[in-house]
C-alpha positions as a LaTeX table, in Angstrom:
\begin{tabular}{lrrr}
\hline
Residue & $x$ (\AA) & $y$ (\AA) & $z$ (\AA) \\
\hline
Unk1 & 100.78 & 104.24 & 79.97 \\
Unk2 & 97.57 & 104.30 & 77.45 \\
Unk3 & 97.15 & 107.74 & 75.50 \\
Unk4 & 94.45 & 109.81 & 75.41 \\
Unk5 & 93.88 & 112.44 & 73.01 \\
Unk6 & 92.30 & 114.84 & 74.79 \\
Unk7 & 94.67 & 117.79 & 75.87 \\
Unk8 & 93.62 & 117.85 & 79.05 \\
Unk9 & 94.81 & 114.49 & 80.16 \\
Unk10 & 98.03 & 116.50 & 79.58 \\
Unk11 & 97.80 & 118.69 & 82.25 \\
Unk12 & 96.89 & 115.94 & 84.67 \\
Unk13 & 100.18 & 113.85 & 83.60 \\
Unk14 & 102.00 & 117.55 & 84.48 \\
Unk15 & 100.70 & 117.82 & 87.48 \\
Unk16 & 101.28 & 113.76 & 88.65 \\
Unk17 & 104.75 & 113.79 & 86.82 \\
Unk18 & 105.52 & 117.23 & 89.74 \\
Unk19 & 103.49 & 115.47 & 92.54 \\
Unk20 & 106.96 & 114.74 & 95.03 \\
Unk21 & 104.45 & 113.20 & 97.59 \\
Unk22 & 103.25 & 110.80 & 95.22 \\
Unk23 & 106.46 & 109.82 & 93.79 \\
Unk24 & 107.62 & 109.68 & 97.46 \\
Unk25 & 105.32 & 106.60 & 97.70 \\
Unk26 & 106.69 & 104.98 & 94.31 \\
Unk27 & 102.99 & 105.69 & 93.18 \\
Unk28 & 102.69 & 104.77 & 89.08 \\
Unk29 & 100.85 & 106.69 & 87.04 \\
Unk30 & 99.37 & 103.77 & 84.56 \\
Unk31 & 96.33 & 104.82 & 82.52 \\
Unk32 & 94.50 & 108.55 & 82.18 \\
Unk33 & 91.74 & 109.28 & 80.24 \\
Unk34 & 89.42 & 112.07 & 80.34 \\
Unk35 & 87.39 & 111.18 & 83.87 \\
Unk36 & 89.90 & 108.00 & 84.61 \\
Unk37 & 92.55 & 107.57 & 85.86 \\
Unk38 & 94.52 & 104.06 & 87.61 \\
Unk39 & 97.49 & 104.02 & 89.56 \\
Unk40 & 100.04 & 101.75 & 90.90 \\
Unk41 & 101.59 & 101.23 & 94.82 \\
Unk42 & 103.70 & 98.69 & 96.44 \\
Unk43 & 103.45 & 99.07 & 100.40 \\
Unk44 & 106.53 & 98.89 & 101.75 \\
Unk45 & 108.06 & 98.25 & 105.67 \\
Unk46 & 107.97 & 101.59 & 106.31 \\
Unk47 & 104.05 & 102.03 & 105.13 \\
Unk48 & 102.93 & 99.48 & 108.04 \\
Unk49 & 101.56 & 100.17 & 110.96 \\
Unk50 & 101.57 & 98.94 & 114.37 \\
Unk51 & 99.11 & 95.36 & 113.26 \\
Unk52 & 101.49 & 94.71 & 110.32 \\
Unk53 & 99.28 & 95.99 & 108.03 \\
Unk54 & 99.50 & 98.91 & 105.30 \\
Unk55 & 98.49 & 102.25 & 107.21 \\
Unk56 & 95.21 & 103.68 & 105.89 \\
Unk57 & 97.14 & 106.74 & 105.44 \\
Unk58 & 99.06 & 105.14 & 102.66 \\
Unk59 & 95.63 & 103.94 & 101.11 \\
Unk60 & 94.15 & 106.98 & 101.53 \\
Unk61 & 96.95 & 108.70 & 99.22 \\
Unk62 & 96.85 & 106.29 & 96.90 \\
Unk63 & 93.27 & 106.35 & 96.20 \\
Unk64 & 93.24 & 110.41 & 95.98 \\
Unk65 & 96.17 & 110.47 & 93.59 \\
Unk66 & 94.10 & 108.18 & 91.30 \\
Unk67 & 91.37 & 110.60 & 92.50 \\
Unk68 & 92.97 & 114.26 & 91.83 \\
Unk69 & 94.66 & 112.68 & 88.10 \\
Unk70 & 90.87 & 112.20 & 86.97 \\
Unk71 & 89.55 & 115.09 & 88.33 \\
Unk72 & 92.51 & 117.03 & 86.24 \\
Unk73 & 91.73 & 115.32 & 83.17 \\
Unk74 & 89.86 & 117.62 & 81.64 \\
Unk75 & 92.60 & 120.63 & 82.05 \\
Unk76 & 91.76 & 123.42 & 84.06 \\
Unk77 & 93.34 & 123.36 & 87.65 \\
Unk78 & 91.27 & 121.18 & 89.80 \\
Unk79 & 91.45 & 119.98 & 93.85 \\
Unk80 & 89.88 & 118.05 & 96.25 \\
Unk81 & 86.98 & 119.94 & 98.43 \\
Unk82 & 86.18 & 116.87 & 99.76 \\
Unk83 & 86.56 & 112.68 & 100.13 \\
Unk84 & 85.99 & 109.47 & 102.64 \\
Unk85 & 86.85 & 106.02 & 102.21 \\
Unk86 & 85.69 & 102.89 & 103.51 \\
Unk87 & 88.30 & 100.22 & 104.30 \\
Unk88 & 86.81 & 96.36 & 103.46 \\
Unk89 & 90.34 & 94.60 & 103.92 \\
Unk90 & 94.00 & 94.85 & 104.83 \\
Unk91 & 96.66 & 94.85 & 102.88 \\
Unk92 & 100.19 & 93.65 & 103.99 \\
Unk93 & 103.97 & 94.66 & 103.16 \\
Unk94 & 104.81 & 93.68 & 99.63 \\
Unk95 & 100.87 & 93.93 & 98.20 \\
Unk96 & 100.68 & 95.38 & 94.97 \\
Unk97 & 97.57 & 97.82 & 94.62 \\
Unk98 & 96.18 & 99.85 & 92.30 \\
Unk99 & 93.35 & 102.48 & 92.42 \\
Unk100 & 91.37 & 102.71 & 89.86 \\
Unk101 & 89.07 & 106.51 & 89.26 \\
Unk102 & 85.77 & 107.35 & 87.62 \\
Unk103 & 83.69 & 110.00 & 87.42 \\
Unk104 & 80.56 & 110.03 & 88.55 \\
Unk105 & 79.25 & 113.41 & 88.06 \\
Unk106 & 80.16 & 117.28 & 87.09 \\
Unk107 & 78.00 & 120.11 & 87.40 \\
Unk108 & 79.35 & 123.79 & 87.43 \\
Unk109 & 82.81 & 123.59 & 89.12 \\
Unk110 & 82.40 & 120.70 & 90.85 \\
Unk111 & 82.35 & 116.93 & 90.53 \\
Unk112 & 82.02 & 113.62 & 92.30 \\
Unk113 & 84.31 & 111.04 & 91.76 \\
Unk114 & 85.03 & 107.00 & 93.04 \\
Unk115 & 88.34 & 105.16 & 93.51 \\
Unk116 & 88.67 & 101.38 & 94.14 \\
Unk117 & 91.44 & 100.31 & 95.53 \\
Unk118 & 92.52 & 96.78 & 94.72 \\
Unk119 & 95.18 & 93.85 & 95.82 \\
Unk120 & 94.30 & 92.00 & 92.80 \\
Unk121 & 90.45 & 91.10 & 92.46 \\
Unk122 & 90.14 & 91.99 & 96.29 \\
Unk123 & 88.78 & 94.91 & 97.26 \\
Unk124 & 90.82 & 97.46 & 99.98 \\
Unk125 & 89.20 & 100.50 & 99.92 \\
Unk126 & 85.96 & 102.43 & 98.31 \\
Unk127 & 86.65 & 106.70 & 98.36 \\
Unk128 & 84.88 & 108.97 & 97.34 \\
Unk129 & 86.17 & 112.46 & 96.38 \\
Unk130 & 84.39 & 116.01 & 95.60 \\
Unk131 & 86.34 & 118.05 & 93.52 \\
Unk132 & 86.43 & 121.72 & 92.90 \\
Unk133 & 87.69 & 123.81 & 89.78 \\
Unk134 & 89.63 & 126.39 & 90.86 \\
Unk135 & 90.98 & 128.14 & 87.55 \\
Unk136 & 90.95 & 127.83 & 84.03 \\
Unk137 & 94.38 & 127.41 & 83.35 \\
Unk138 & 96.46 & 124.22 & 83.20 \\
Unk139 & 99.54 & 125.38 & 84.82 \\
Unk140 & 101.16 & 123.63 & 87.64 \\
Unk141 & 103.25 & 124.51 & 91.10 \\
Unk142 & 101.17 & 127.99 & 91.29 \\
Unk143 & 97.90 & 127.14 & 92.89 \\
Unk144 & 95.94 & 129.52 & 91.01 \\
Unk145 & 95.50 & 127.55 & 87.40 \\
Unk146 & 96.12 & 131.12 & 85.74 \\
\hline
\end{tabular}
């Protein structure tokens, strides 16, 4: 995983490394930097759905893990208020996709950021997500950021 030095980065990898949805998935934190972030999922069998291909669900998750990890970069406790994505391919059992975050824009407590999801150079997915800073802390499991 590439370093960072800012200290907030640290408080995202806290919060991915006690994310048990995430890690449910086998979703890989790879790279965090202050306003980045990329991840890593292989869709399994059980992440299909009834066409034999990867349930947006799944996508979905993927992209707002890579989504909440930037938006937590820079430290105090930060969550979604907000995101849609546009689907522009499947993906099948076995793919290999990552989600790639940047943000686009902060302004008070909030912020806009975008996630491409990718099966190599092909695009899956396009979400957006509007984020919301809810404490000043950089704790983790309370809700509250205190």
């Amino acid at each position: 995983m590439s370093e960072d030095p800012n200290p907030g980065t640290d408080a995202a990898r806290q919060m991915f490394a006690a994310d048990k949805a995430s890690h449910g998935m086998g979703i890989e934190l790879l790279e965090i930097a202050a306003g980045t972030a990329l991840v890593r999922m292989t869709v399994t069998a059980d992440m299909t759905n009834g066409h034999g291909t990867a349930h947006g669900g799944y996508i979905f998750a993927l992209a707002d893990t890579a989504f909440a990890c930037a938006c937590n970069s820079h430290g105090p406790v930060t969550v979604a208020a907000g995101a849609d994505v546009t689907f522009t391919a499947p993906a099948k059992e076995g793919d290999v996709l990552t989600a790639a975050a940047a943000e686009r824009s902060r302004f008070g407590r909030s912020g806009i950021y975008d996630v491409t999801v990718l099966r190599g150079t092909t695009v899956i997915a396009e979400f957006r997500g509007r984020s919301r800073t809810i404490g000043t802390g950089t704790g983790t499991g309370t809700g509250t950021g205190q």
